[in-house]
LUMKOL-968182 format. One line per 4 residues: for each residue x negated, y, z of C-alpha. Coordinates in steps of 0.2 Angstrom, whole numbers, padded with zeros to 4 digits. Example, Ala and Ser with C-alpha at 12.3 -4.5 7.8 and 13.67 -1.06 7.14 Angstrom:
<pts>
-0062,-0022,0039 | -0068,-0005,0036
</pts>
This chain:
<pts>
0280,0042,-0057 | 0265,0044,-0046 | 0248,0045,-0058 | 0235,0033,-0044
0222,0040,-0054 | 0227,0059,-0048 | 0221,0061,-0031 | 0230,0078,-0032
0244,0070,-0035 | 0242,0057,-0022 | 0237,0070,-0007 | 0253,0079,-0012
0263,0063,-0009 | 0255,0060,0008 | 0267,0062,0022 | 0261,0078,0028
0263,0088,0012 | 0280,0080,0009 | 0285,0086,0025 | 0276,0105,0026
0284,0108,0009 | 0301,0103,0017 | 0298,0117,0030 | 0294,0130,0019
0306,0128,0008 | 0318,0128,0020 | 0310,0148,0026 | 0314,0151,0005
0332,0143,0006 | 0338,0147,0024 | 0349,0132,0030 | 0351,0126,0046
0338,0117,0059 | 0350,0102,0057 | 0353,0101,0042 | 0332,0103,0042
0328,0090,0052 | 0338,0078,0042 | 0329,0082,0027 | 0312,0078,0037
0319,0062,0045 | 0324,0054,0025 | 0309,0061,0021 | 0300,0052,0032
0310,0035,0031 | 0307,0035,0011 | 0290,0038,0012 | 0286,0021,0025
0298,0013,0013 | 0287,0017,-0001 | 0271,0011,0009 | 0278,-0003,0014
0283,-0009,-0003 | 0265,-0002,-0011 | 0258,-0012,0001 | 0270,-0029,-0003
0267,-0026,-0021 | 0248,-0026,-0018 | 0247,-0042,-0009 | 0254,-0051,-0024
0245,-0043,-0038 | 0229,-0035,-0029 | 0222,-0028,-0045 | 0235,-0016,-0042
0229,-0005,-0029 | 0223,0013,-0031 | 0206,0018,-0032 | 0199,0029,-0018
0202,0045,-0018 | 0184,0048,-0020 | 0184,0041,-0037 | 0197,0051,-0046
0191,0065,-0056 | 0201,0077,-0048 | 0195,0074,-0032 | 0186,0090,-0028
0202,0099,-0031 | 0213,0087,-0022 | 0204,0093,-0004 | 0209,0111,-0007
0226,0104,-0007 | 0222,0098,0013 | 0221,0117,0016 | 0236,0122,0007
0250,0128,0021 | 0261,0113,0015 | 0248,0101,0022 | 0243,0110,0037
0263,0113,0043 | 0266,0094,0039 | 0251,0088,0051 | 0257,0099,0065
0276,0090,0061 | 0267,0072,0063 | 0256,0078,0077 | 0272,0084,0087
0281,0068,0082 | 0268,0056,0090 | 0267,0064,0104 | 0286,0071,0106
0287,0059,0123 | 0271,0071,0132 | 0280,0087,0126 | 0274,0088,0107
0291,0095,0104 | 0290,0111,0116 | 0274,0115,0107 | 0280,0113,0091
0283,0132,0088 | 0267,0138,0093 | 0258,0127,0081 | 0266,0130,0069
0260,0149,0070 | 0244,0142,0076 | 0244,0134,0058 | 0248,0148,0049
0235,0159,0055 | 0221,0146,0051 | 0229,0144,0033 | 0225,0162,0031
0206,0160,0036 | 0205,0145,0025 | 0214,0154,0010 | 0199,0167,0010
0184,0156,0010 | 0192,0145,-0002 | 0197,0161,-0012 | 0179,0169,-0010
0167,0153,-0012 | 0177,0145,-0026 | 0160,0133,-0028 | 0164,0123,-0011
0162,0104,-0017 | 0169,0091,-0010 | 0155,0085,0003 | 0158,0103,0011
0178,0104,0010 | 0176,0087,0018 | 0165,0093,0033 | 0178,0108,0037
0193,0095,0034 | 0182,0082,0049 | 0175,0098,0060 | 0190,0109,0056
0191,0115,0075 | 0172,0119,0076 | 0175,0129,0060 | 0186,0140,0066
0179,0141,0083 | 0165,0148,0071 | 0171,0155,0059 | 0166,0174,0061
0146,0169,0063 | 0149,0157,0049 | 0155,0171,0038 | 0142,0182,0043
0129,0171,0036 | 0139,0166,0022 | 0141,0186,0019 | 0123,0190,0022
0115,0178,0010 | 0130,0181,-0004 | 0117,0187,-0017 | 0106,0171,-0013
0114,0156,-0022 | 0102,0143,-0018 | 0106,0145,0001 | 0123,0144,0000
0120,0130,-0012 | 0111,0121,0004 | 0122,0127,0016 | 0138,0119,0006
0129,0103,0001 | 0125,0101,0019 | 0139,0107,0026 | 0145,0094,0042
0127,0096,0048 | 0126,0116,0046 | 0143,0115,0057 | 0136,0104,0072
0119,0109,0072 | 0127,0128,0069 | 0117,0138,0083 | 0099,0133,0079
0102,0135,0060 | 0110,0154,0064 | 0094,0158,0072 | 0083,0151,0057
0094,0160,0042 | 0097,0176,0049 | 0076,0179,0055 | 0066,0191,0048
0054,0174,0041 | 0067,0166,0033 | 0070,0182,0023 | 0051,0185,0019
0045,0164,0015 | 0063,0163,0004 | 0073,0174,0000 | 0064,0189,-0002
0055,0180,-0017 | 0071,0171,-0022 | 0063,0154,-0020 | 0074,0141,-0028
0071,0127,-0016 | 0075,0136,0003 | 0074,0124,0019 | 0089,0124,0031
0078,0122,0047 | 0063,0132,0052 | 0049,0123,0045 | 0039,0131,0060
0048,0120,0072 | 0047,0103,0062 | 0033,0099,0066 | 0035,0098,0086
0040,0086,0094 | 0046,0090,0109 | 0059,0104,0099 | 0077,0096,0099
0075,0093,0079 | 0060,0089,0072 | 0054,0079,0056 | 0052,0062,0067
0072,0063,0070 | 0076,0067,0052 | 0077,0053,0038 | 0067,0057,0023
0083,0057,0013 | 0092,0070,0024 | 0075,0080,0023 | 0076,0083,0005
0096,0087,0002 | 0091,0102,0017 | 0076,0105,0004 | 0065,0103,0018
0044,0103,0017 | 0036,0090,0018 | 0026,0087,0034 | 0010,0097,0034
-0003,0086,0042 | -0013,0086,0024 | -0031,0093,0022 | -0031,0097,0003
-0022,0093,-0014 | -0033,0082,-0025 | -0027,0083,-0045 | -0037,0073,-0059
-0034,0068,-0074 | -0033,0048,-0080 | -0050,0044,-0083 | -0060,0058,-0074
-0068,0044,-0062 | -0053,0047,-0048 | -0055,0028,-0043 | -0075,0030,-0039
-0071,0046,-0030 | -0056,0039,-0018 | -0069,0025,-0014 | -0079,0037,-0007
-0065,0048,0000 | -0060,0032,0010 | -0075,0023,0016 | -0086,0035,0019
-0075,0052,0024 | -0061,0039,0032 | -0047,0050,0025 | -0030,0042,0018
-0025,0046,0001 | -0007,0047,-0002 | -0004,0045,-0021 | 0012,0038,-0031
0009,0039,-0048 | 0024,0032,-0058 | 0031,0031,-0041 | 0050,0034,-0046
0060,0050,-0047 | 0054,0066,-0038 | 0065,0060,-0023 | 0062,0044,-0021
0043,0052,-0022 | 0048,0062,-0010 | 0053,0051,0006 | 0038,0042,0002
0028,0056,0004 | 0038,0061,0019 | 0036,0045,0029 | 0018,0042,0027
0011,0060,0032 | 0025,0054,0047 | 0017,0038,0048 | -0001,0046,0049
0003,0060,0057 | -0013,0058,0068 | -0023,0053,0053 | -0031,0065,0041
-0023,0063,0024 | -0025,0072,0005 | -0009,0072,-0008 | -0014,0069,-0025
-0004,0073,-0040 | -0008,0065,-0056 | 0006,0066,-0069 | 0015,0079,-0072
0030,0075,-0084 | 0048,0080,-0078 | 0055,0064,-0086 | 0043,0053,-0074
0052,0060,-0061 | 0069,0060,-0066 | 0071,0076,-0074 | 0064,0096,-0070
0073,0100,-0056 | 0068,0084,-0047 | 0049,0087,-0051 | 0049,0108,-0045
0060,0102,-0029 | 0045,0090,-0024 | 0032,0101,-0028 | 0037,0115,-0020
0039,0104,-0003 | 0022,0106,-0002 | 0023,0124,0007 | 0007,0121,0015
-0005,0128,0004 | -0022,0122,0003 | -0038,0121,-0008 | -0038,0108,-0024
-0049,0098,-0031 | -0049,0096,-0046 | -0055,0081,-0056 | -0060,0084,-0074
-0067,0076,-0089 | -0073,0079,-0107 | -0058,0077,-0115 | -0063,0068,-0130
-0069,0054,-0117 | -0051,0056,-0109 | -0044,0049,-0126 | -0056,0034,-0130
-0051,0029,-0110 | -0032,0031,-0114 | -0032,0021,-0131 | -0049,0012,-0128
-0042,-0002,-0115 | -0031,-0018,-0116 | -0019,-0008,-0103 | -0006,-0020,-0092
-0018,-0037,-0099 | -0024,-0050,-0085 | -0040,-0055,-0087 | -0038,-0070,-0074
-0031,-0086,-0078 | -0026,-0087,-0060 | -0031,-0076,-0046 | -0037,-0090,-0033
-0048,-0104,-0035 | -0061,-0116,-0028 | -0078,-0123,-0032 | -0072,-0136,-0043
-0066,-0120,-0056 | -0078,-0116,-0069 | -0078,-0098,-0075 | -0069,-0101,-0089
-0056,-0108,-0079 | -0054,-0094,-0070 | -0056,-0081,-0084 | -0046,-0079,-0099
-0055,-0081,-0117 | -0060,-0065,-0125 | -0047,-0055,-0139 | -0053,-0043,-0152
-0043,-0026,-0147 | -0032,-0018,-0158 | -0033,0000,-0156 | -0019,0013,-0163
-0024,0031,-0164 | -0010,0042,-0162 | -0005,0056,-0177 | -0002,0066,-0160
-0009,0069,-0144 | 0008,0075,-0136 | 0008,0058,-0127 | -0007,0062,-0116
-0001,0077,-0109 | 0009,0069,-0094 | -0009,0063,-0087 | -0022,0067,-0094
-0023,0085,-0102 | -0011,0092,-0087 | -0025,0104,-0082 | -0014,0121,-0084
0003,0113,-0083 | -0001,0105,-0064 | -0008,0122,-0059 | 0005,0132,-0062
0017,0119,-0053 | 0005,0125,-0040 | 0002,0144,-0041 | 0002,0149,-0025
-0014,0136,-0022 | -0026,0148,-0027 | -0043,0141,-0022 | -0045,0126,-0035
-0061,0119,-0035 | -0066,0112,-0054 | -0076,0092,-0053 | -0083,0086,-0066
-0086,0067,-0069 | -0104,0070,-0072 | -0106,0077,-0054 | -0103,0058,-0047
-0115,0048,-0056 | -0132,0042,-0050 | -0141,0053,-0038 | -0130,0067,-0043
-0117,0060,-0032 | -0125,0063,-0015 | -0128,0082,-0018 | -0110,0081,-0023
-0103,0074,-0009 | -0113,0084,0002 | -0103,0101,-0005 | -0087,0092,-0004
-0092,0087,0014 | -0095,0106,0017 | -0082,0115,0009 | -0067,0102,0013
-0074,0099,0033 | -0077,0080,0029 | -0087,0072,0038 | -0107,0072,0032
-0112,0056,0023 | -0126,0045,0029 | -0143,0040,0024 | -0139,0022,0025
-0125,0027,0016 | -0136,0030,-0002 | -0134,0013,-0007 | -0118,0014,-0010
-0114,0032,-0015 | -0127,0029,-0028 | -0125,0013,-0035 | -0119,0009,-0053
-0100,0002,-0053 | -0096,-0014,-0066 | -0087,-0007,-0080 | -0069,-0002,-0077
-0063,-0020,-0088 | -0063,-0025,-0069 | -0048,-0017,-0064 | -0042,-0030,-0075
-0047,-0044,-0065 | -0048,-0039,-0046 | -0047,-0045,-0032 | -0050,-0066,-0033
-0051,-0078,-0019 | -0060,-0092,-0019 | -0058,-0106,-0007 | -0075,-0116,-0002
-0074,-0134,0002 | -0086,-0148,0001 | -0076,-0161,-0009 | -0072,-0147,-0024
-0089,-0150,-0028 | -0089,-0168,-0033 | -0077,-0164,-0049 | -0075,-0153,-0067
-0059,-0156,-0065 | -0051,-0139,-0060 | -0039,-0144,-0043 | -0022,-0144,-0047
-0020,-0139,-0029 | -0031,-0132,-0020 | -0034,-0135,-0001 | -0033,-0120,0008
-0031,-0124,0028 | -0049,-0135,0026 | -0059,-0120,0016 | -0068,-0104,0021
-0064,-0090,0011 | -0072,-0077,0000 | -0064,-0062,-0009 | -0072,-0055,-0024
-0068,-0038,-0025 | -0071,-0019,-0026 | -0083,-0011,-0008 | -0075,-0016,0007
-0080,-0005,0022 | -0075,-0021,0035 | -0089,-0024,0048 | -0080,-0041,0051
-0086,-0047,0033 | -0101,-0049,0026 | -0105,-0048,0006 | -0116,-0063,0000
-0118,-0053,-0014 | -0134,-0047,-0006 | -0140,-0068,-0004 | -0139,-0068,-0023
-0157,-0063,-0027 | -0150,-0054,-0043 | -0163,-0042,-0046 | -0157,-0033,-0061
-0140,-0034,-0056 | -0134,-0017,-0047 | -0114,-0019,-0043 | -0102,-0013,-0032
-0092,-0028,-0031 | -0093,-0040,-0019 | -0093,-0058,-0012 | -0085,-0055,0005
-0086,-0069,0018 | -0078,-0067,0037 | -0092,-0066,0048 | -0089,-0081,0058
-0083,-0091,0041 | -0103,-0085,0035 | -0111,-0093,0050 | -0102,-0110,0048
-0109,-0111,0031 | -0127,-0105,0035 | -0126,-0120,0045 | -0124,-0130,0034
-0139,-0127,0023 | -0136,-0136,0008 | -0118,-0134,0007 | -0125,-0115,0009
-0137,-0114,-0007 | -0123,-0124,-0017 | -0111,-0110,-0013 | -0125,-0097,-0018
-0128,-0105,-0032 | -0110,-0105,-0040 | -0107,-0086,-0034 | -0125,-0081,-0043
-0118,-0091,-0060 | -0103,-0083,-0059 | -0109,-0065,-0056 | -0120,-0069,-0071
-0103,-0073,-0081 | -0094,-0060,-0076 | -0107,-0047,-0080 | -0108,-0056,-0099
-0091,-0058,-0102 | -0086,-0038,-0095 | -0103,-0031,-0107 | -0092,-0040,-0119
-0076,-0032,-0117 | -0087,-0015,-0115 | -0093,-0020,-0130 | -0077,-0023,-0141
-0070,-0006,-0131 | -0065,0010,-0143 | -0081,0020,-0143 | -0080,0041,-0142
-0090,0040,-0159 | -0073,0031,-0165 | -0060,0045,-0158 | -0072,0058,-0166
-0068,0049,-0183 | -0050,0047,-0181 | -0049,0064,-0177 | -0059,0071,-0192
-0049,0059,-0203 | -0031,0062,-0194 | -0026,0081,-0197 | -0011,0081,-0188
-0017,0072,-0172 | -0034,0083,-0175 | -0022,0099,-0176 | -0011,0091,-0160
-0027,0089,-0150 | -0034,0107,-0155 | -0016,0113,-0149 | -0014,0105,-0134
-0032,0107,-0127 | -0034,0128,-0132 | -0020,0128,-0122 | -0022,0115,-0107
-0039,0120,-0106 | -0038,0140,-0102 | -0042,0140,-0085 | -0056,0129,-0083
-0063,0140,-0099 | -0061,0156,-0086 | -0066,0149,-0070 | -0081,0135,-0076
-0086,0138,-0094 | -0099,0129,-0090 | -0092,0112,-0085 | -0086,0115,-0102
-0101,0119,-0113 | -0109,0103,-0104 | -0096,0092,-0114 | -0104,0087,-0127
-0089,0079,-0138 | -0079,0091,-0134 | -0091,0107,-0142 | -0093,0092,-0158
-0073,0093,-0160 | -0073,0110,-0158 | -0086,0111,-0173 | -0077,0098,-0183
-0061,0109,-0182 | -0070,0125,-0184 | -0077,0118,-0203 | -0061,0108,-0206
-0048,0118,-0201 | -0055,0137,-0199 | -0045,0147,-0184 | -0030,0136,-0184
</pts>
């Protein structure tokens, strides 16, 4: 009884098989052409009985029909079977058949030989790549004609790049477009670059296409006609229209920095942290730098652990897609202050209530009440290493990016910041910042607890005024609008923040009104110094209440004592940081002898722990 579940089984009841392994049976045997064709003919009547009754039986009882082929665990195997000389015979027997009215009959003979001798070809790449999958058996069975036409080039490559697995691996993974898009790739494997980029160094991840030609457009195949997904099963780089590679740790002031990088150099930054496995990483990647492909753009990289990205091999594929090597900038930090950020913060907590509002909102409407943070110090520091001490790890993801350029967090605060930026300007060909731009570059940003709470949008109308009562809807087609957030480099909006006359008050967050929306209200000068009023009361708020999360925050004097307390996540810290922290000791020993907690835990573990 047929096993549905065997799709060797099942391909070996197919028509075709049933009817090649008649014919060769019959060479074995001897016998007569009658007596032969007789055997085909009941062959070939039982078998549409047996469809006919499979498909009357399914009709009634429809959980009874087979699974695709594709399903069965033997499938793989079962597609050999399409190339076995029973199967091949039997589709030149149904061929002639259909078509025994045009002749099919009279050329019955010579295909049959015809099938023997492409039986023989087959039976040797089977017999010599034993690792051809599914996917690729599947392309020969659907391009069998353009295979053989092929077949001596074919085998040339095949033969010449025997002792390089991961090419083969590509070819046979991506075997239907190797087959039609044969010629350019021919060109591409068998080139003297192709042998010096890949396989000369053995590199595990070899592109199918010449990357050279990607990026042109007017070439037949280019990076704008290939989808992202395709891109990465042929292990292809990503587009190389990026200036740098910009790698910091989580803490190490990378949000002050990207504000800079964006409104002042006008650079895109293309960063997916946590953003999914290496592959769905990947088409992101891919179709933004296509995206912005007139744009200048930097890639950060800011986690580092293989399980973030779905396992090892998914995380080395992605980084080694970026063949275009350039200089990095490197974001650093004490690393003492990196554990107070990491533990010292209600991570994923709201601090709004709700995230738009009008004038009849008071601040405590808008803002949740204050909670006393619990903090839980680790016995290790193992759970830091995916993003925060990544310094070694990332660069040797990296190796062949050789010019890394070491910043600390100190080096963007205050005045500092300008002679910063100037360097960067310089040595990444930014463009040169300002004098107007000072201000801003310089000025002191609120506390970070605002993450927590941008952006907010409040709706300005008259009639909110004239109640406590918080709106239980608010009117938004009859309101001009302001948004509370972090710098926004918009000449269409203007920040009242500026009108608030808040002298001690130095913030980079703004009260940002459309320009025309401003002038309607400066026209209406009372309903103008109401709305001046509320914003200044609740910049006032908002600055009390975020020196009071600041205040109830985990202190570095805190993680100083839980480490001199904790032996084993004083010994795990110690570890992991003599460790992580080798290069930046060789290249800057100086960014590290300016961190101060840092040299006070190295001295707590030098008078604890001796030369652990």
């Amino acid at each position: 009884m047929l096993n549905p579940n065997s799709a060797i089984e099942r391909v070996k009841n197919h028509l075709a098989y049933k009817l090649g392994q008649t014919v060769i049976e019959h060479r074995h045997n001897g016998g007569g052409y009658i007596a032969l064709f007789k055997k085909l003919y009941k062959i070939k009547k039982q078998h549409k009985k047996e469809q006919k009754i499979y498909q009357q039986i399914i009709q009634v009882f429809p959980q009874l029909k087979y699974p695709s082929l594709e399903t069965c665990s033997d499938y793989n195997e079962a597609l050999r079977c399409k190339f076995h000389l029973s199967y091949m015979i039997g589709e030149v027997l149904i061929k002639a058949y259909q078509n025994w009215y045009k002749g099919g009959g009279f050329k019955l003979k010579n295909n049959i030989k015809k099938a023997n001798k492409e039986f023989q070809i087959f039976r040797e790449i089977l017999k010599e790549f034993k690792e051809l999958n599914g996917e690729t058996l599947k392309a020969i069975q659907d391009n069998k004609q353009l295979f053989l036409k092929e077949f001596p080039r074919i085998k040339n490559i095949l033969k010449t790049h025997q002792d390089y697995q991961p090419i083969l691996d590509n070819i046979f993974h991506n075997f239907n477009y190797f087959i039609k898009n044969f010629d350019l790739i021919e060109e591409w494997l068998l080139s003297d670059d192709f042998k010096e980029k890949y396989k000369k160094e053995n590199h595990p991840y070899p592109s199918l296409l010449d990357p050279k030609k990607l990026n042109d457009e007017n070439e037949k195949i280019n990076y704008h006609n290939i989808p992202a997904e395709l891109a990465w099963k042929m292990n292809l780089p990503l587009p190389p229209n990026y200036e740098f590679m910009w790698f910091f740790s989580h803490g190490a002031g990378a949000f002050t920095l990207g504000q800079f990088f964006y409104h002042l150099f006008k650079i895109n930054i293309l960063d997916y942290f946590c953003g999914g496995d290496g592959d769905i990483r990947y088409y992101k990647f891919y179709n933004k730098l296509l995206e912005l492909k007139d744009k200048r753009n930097i890639i950060t990289i800011n986690d580092i652990d293989p399980s973030w990205y779905g396992n090892q091999h998914k995380r080395d594929k992605l980084f080694s897609s970026f063949q275009k090597i350039t200089p990095i900038l490197f974001q650093i930090r004490d690393p003492i202050e990196l554990i107070k950020h990491a533990y010292g913060r209600k991570w994923g907590n709201n601090l709004a209530k709700t995230k738009e509002f009008d004038l009849s909102y008071q601040f405590n409407d808008i803002i949740t009440e204050v909670e006393v943070y619990n903090y839980n110090l680790p016995n290790t520091l193992e759970g830091q290493r995916p993003q925060s001490f990544l310094w070694k790890s990332l660069i040797e993801c990296f190796d062949k990016f050789n010019d890394c350029f070491y910043l600390d967090i100190s080096k963007i605060r205050g005045e500092e910041t300008i002679h910063t930026l100037n360097y960067l300007s310089n040595k990444f060909n930014l463009k040169q910042i300002k004098i107007n731009d000072k201000e801003f570059v310089t000025k002191s940003y609120f506390k970070g607890n605002l993450y927590f709470l941008l952006p907010l949008t409040l709706y300005l109308n008259k009639e909110d005024l004239n109640t406590n009562i918080p709106n239980k809807k608010i009117n938004k087609n009859n309101s001009l609008i302001i948004n509370i957030n972090f710098f926004q480099n918009d000449n269409n909006l203007f920040n009242l923040y500026s009108e608030l006359s808040i002298l001690d008050m130095d913030s980079s967050v703004g009260f940002y009104i459309d320009k025309q929306d401003y002038n309607k209200l400066k026209n209406d000068s009372i309903f103008y110094k109401q709305v001046i009023d509320y914003l200044r009361n609740f910049a006032y708020e908002l600055k009390n209440r975020i020196q009071i999360e600041e205040d109830l925050m985990l202190k570095v004097e805190d993680v100083l004592r839980h480490l001199y307390n904790n032996k084993n996540a004083r010994v795990s810290a110690k570890n992991i940081l003599d460790e992580e922290l080798v290069y930046i000791k060789q290249h800057r020993p100086d960014i590290v002898a300016s961190w101060k907690y840092y040299q006070e835990f190295e001295k707590m573990c030098k008078e604890l722990d001796g030369d652990i």
